[in-house]
ROKOL-519369 format. One record per residue (C-alpha): x, y, z. Coordinates in steps of 0.02 Angstrom, whole numbers, padded with zeros to 5 digits, always signed. Example, Ala and Ser with C-alpha at 12.3 -4.5 7.8 and 13.67 -1.06 7.14 Angstrom:
REM ROKOL-519369
+00615-00225+00390+00684-00053+00357
//
This chain:
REM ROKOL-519369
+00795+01923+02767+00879+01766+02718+00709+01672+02745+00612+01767+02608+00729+01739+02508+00668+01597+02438+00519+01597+02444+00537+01752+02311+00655+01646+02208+00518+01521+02219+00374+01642+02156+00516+01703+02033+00513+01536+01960+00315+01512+01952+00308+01672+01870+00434+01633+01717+00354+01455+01707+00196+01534+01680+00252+01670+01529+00325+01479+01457+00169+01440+01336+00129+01263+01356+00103+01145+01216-00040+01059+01199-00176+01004+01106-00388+00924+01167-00545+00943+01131-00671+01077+01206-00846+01026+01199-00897+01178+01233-00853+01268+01069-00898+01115+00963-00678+01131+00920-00510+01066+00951-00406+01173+01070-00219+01186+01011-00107+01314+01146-00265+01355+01232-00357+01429+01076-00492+01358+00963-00418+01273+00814-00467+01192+00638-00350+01094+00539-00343+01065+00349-00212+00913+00314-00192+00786+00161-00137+00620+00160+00043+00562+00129+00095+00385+00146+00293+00392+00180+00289+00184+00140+00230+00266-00047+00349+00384-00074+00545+00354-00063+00635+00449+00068+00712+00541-00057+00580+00643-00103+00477+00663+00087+00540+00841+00104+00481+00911-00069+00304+00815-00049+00288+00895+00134+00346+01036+00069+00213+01047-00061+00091+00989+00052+00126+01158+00158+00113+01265+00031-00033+01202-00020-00100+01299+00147-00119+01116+00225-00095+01126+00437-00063+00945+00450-00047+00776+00355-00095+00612+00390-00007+00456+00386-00019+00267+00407+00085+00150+00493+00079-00039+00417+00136-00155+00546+00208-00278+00408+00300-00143+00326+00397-00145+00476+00393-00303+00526+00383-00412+00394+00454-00574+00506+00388-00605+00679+00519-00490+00781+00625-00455+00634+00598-00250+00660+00644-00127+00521+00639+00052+00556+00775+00125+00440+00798+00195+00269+00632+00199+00164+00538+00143+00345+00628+00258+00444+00466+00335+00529+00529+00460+00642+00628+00551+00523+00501+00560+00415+00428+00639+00586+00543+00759+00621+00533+00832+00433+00343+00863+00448+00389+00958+00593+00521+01059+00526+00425+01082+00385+00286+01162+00500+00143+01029+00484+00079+00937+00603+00028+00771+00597-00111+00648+00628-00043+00467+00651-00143+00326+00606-00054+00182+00704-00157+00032+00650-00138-00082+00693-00255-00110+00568-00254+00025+00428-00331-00047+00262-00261+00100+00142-00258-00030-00010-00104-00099+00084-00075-00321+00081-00175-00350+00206-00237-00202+00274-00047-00187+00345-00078-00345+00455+00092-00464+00444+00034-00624+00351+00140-00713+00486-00019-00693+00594-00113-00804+00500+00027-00949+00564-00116-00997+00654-00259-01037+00541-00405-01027+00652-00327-00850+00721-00499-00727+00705-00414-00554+00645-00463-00366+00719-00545-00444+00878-00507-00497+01054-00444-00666+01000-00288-00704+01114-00169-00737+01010-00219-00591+00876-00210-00456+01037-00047-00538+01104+00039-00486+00943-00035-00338+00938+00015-00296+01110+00191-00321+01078+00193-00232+00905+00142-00081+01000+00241-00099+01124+00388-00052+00999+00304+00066+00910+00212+00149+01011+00346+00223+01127+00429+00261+00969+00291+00397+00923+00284+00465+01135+00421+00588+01095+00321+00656+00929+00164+00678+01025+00131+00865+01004+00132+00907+01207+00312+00820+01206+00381+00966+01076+00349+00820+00940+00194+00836+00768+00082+00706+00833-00087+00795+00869-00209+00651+00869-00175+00464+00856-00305+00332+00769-00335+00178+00840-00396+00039+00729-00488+00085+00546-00671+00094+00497-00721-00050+00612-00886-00020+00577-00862-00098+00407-00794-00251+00479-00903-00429+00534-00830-00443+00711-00883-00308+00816-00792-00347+00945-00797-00188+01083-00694-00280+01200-00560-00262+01058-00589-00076+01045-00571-00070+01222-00424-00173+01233-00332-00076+01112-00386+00095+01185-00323+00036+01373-00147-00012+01270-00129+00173+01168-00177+00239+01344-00026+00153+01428+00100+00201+01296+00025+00358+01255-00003+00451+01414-00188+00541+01427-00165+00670+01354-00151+00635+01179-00306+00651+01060-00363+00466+01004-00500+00426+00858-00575+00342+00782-00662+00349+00593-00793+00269+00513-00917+00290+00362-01054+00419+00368-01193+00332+00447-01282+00239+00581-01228+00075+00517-01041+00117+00538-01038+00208+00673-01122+00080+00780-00972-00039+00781-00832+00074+00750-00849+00197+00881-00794+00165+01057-00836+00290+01221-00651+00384+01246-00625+00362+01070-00663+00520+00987-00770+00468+00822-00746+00554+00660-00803+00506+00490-00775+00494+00297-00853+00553+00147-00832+00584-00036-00878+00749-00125-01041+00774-00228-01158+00734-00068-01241+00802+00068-01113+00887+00178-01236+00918+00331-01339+00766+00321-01138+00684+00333-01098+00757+00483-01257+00711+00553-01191+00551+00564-01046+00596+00672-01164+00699+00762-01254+00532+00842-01095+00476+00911-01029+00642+00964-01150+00769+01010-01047+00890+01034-00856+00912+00998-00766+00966+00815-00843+00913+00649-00723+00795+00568-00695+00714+00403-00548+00597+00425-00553+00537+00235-00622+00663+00098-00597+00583-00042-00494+00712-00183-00496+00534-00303-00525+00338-00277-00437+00188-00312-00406+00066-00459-00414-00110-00498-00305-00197-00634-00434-00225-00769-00532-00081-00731-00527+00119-00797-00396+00231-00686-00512+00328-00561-00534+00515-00594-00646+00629-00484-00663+00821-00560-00563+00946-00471-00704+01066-00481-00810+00936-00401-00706+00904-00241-00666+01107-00221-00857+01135-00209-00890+01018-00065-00703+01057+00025-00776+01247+00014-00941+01178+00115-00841+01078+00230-00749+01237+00282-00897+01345+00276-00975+01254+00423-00822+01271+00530-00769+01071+00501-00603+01005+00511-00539+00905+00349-00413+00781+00312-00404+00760+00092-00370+00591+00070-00269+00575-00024-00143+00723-00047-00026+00631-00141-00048+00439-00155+00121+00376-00231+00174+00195-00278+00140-00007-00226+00327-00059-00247+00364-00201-00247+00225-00330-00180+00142-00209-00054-00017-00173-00154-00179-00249-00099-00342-00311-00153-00538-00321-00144-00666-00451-00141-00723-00519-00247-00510-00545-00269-00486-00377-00366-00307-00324-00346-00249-00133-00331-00120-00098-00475+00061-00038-00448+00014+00140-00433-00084+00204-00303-00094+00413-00391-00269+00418-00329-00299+00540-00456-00225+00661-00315-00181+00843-00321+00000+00762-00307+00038+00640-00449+00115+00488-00422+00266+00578-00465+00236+00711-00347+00193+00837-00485+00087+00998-00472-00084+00960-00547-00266+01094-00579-00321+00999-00445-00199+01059-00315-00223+01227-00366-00387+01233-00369-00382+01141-00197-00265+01284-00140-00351+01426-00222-00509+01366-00053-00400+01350+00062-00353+01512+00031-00520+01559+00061-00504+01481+00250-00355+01554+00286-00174+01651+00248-00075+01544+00130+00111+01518+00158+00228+01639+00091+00353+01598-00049+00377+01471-00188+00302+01326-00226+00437+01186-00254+00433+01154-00434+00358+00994-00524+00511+00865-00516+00599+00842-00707+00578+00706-00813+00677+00624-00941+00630+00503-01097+00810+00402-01084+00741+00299-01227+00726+00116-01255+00838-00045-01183+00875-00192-01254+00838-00360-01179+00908-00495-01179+00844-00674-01120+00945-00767-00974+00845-00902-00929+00658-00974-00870+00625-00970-00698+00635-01180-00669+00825-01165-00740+00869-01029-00597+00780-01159-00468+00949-01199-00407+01008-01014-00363+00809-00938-00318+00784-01100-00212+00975-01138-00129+00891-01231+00010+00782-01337-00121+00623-01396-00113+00489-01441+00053+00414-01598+00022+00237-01636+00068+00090-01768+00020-00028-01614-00029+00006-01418-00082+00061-01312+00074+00025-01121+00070+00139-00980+00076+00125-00946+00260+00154-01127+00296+00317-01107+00220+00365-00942+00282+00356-00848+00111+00247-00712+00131+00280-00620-00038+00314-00644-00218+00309-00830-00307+00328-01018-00240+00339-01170-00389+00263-01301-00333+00306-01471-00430+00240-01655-00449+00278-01796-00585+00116-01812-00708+00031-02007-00738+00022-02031-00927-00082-01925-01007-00036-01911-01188-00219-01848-01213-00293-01685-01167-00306-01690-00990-00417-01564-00885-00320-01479-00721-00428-01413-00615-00450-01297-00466-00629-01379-00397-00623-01265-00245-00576-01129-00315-00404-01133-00230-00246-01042-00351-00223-00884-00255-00197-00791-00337-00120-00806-00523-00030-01012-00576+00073-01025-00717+00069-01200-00777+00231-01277-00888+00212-01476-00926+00348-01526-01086+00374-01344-01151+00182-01294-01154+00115-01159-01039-00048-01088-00965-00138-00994-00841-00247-01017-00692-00325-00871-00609-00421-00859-00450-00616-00828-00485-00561-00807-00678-00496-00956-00744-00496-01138-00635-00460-01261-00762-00350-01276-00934-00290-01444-01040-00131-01498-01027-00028-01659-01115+00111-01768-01041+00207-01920-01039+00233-02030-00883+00366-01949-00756+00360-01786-00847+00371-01620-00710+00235-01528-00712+00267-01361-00639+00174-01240-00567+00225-01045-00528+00096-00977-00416+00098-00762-00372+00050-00670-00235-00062-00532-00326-00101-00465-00155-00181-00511-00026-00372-00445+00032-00358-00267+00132-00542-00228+00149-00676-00350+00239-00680-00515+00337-00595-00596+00217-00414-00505+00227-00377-00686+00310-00303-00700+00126-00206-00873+00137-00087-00886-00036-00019-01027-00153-00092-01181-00176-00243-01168-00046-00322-01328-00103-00299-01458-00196-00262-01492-00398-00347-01602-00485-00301-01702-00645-00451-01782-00739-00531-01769-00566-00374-01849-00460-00320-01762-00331-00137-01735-00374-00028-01790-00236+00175-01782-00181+00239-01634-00205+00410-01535-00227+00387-01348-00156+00499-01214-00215+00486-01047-00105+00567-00924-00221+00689-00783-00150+00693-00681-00341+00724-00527-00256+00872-00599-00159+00941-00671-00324+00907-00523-00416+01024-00409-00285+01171-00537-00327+01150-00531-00521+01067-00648-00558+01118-00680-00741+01285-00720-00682+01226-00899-00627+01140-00929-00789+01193-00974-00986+01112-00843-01085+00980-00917-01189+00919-00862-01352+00771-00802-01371+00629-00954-01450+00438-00924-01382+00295-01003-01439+00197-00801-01529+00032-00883-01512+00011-00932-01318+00096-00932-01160+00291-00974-01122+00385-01019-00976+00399-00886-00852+00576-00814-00896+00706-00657-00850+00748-00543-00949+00919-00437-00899+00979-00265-01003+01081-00102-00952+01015+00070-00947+01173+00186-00972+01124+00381-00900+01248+00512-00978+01378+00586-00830+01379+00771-00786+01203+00783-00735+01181+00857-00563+01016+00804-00512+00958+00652-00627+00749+00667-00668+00638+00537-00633+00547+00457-00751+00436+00304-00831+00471+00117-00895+00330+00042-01032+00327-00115-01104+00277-00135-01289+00247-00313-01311+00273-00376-01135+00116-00471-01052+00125-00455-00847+00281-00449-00769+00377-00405-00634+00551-00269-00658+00686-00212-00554+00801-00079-00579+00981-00101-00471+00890-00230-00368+00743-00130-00335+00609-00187-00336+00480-00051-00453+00307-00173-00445+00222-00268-00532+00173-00237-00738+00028-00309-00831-00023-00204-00965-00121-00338-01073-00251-00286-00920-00205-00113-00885-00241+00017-00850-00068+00053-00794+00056+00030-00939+00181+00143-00877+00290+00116-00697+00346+00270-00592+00531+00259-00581+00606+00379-00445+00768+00482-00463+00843+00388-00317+00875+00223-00377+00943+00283-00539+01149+00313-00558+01252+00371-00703+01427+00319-00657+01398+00141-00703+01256+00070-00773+01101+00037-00717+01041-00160-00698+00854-00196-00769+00802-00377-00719+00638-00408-00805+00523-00582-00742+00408-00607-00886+00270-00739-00840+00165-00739-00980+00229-00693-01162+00379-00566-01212+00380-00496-01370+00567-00549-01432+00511-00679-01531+00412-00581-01629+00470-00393-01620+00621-00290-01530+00650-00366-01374+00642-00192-01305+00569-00075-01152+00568+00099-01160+00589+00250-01024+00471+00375-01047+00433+00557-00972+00238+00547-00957+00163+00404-00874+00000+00308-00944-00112+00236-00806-00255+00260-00903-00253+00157-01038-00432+00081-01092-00438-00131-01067-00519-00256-01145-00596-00339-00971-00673-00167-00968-00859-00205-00978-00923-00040-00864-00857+00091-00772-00848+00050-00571-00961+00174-00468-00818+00289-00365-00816+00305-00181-00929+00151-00181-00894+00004-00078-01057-00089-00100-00987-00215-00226-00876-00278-00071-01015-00276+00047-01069-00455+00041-00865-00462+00109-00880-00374+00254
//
């Protein structure tokens, strides 16, 4: 009797195990569907960004998303985001991944991960760490040694990271991209592809749904899809939905119909008009897309904001603007827009919507203008933004050769007489991306494929200085090898100008520990008819106590030029409205106070307005990021990449 007993506690056991429904998620080939729990599935999900938004605000954009009747969202992971120095890793706070994680889950959505390590996304660099290009000849997104031994070891952290989220583990993770329209890009490299699919395998276990996605057509598809790589593709509303997905079809004969980007707006360029797509428009082809059974991912969902230097760029050198709103059915701000109703109002059509209320748009508040106050030009600071001083060297050295990866260098060198006019010159076309010259108290501009040469006067032994930004670098294309500073060499009347004194600049450092503590205040004399010394400007926004929950709002700049702002050492982005079309900066809740008051550090490169008007910016509650420009000279084509094709 004793002997059957276990065998019945054995059978016991199988037969609870099986009542246990087991998580997991695959394809079935059969049904032309994903299979989540055993069942045929379709998923509707949007794009969030969590590097965009501020932690502060994931839950209510998640939650918004969900309501919106969205399944699942998709995200990007940008490898220099999180490690911005070779082995320097930074998961916490703002970059805190798997929180962000574990709220989509508890929110209910699942999630599609797009690990890189390549992700484009208008990001510097397509999220590649400039530290890679350390070595110059290194050949990026390809099987070149060097490029897959730091990719191997970035995944290797992150990629365990994301093995407890993978849906069959109790985590979100559904499907996991590997790589990012590689079809678009020069190398072709399939022993890449297959590199990188062997090292997702290893971390990821075999069970796990990996992708890929490419444009709609041959052309793509041919280099950016991969056999054990499901291939999906993108497409913008206003064309052919079945002649789309005939694309995918020659990759995948059978298996789920997938749109991995449908575009619900497009991005912008400084320079050029804010991108709007209608809503009416994108609801038409979303309701074809779900008519024919396909699964959709609306990119993007809500787009959010380039703070700090984290924006990228297009060739020719175009760079993306502070905000990245995308002209979603989020704002920037995370407000309710027509578009996310009438987004909702066809998914409703799909499918039961969620229950209950929608969060609420976030509040706003006009807290009115600050006054500014001048505390010194950037080459009087040198002493506290350079403590180590200055690298020495025959000819100009680039960022990465000095380890600064972001923000501004000086570069310096002693001028020959030239009490005449004098023509400095970039022959090879080599100021990436933005120089701005000072030589005796005059100032100009040099601009990468705008502006390579100006006139400039000196006497024997005089400094002649030269602040060079990092706009961005190139995200999209073979050339996202984007080397900044100085990448060739000055001339002066056709001398190639020799021994300099390089400055890498650590503003935001200096900015964090007050920066106009170490400086006389200066009063404020600028020459109203050009350009003056790059400067900072310092003032005090004081919020009223007593509020519980302090809005979010805007910062303009009436008068200023371009410009970089932070508020209590954040860093907000970058400001140029004499280009537009952003005039107006996003300025979340969360890095606002109103027990003390708030720090504004302004670093004016061009011209401020307090010589010639209140020295003044002003916060706002509705933002302007479509402001008409004078470069304007047509409007770009949306969800066209053609101008950039002679970049691949």
């Amino acid at each position: 009797m004793l002997r059957l007993l276990v065998p019945l506690a054995g059978l016991a056991a199988l037969l609870r195990a099986a009542t246990i429904p087991q998580r997991s998620f695959g394809i079935d080939y059969n049904c032309d569907c994903f299979v989540k729990d055993g069942r045929p599935f379709r998923y509707i999900s949007g794009s969030i960004h969590y590097s965009r938004v501020p932690r502060y605000y994931w839950k209510d954009r998640l939650l918004k998303m969900k309501m919106a009747g969205l399944d699942a969202i998709q995200t990007y992971v940008p490898w220099n985001y999180h490690e911005p120095q070779v082995d320097m890793y930074d998961f916490s706070g703002d970059k805190d991944l798997e929180y962000f994680l574990q709220l989509a889950n508890d929110t209910g959505l699942l999630v599609i991960l797009r690990a890189g390590p390549y992700i484009c996304a208008e990001w510097d660099m397509g999220g590649l760490p400039a530290w890679l290009l350390e070595k110059k000849s290194i050949v990026l997104r390809s099987s070149d040694s060097d490029y897959l031994a730091a990719v191997e070891k970035w995944m290797g952290v992150l990629l365990p990271k994301m093995r407890p989220h993978l849906y069959q583990n109790g985590g979100s993770i559904i499907m996991v991209q590997v790589e990012n329209e590689y079809g678009s890009y020069f190398a072709c490299d399939y022993d890449y592809l297959r590199s990188l699919l062997k090292l997702f395998r290893q971390y990821l276990g075999d069970e796990v749904v990996l992708f890929t996605t490419d444009g709609a057509s041959r052309f793509h598809l041919k280099c950016g899809a991969l056999q054990g790589l499901y291939a999906t593709v993108d497409f913008a509303p206003g064309g052919n939905v079945t002649a789309a997905f005939l694309a995918q079809r020659g990759s995948e004969p059978t298996g789920p119909l997938v749109n991995s980007e449908f575009y619900t707006g497009w991005l912008d360029h400084w320079g050029h008009r804010h991108s709007v797509v209608p809503a009416q428009t994108i609801a038409k082809t979303l309701n074809e897309i779900l008519a024919l059974g396909a699964n959709v991912n609306l990119y993007m969902f809500i787009g959010g904001t380039n703070f700090a230097y984290w924006n990228g760029a297009n060739m020719p050198y175009m760079p993306q603007p502070t905000s990245y709103d995308y002209d979603a059915p989020l704002s920037e701000a995370g407000d309710l827009t027509e578009k996310y109703f009438a987004l909702r109002e066809v998914i409703g059509m799909y499918k039961q919507l969620p229950e209950g209320l929608i969060p609420p748009t976030t509040p706003k508040f006009a807290y009115g203008k600050v006054r500014l106050q001048k505390v010194g030009t950037v080459v009087e600071a040198l002493d506290r933004l350079a403590p180590a001083g200055p690298v020495k060297s025959t000819y100009p050295l680039t960022f990465v050769q000095l380890k600064q990866y972001f923000g501004f260098v000086l570069y310096r060198t002693t001028l020959q007489n030239c009490t005449e006019p004098t023509q400095l010159s970039s022959p090879l076309n080599g100021v990436h991306d933005r120089a701005y010259v000072s030589v005796d108290g005059a100032s100009g501009v040099l601009e990468r494929d705008k502006s390579l040469m100006i006139n400039i006067t000196g006497k024997a032994g005089t400094n002649l200085d030269i602040l060079v930004e990092n706009m961005g670098r190139v995200n999209f294309g073979r050339y996202n090898n984007d080397f900044k500073g100085l990448v060739s060499n000055l001339t002066l009347n056709q001398d190639i100008l020799v021994e300099w004194e390089i400055y890498p600049l650590d503003i935001d450092g200096a900015v964090n520990h007050d920066i106009n503590s170490h400086l006389d205040r200066q009063r404020s004399v600028g020459n109203p008819l050009g350009y003056e010394a790059p400067t900072f400007y310092t003032g005090r926004l004081s919020i009223p106590g007593g509020i519980p929950d302090l809005p979010q709002d805007y910062v303009k700049f009436p008068g200023w030029t371009k410009g970089q702002i932070w508020i209590n050492g954040f860093n907000l982005g970058r400001y140029w409205p004499a280009r537009g079309p952003q005039l107006t900066l996003y300025v979340p809740r969360n890095i606002l106070v109103s027990s003390v008051p708030n720090n504004i550090t302004v670093l004016e490169l061009e011209h401020s307005p307090c010589s010639t008007q209140a020295c003044e910016i002003e916060f706002v509650d509705k933002p302007n990021i479509n402001a008409t420009t004078q470069y304007e000279n047509y409007a770009p084509q949306l969800f066209v990449r053609d101008i950039w094709l002679n970049h691949l």
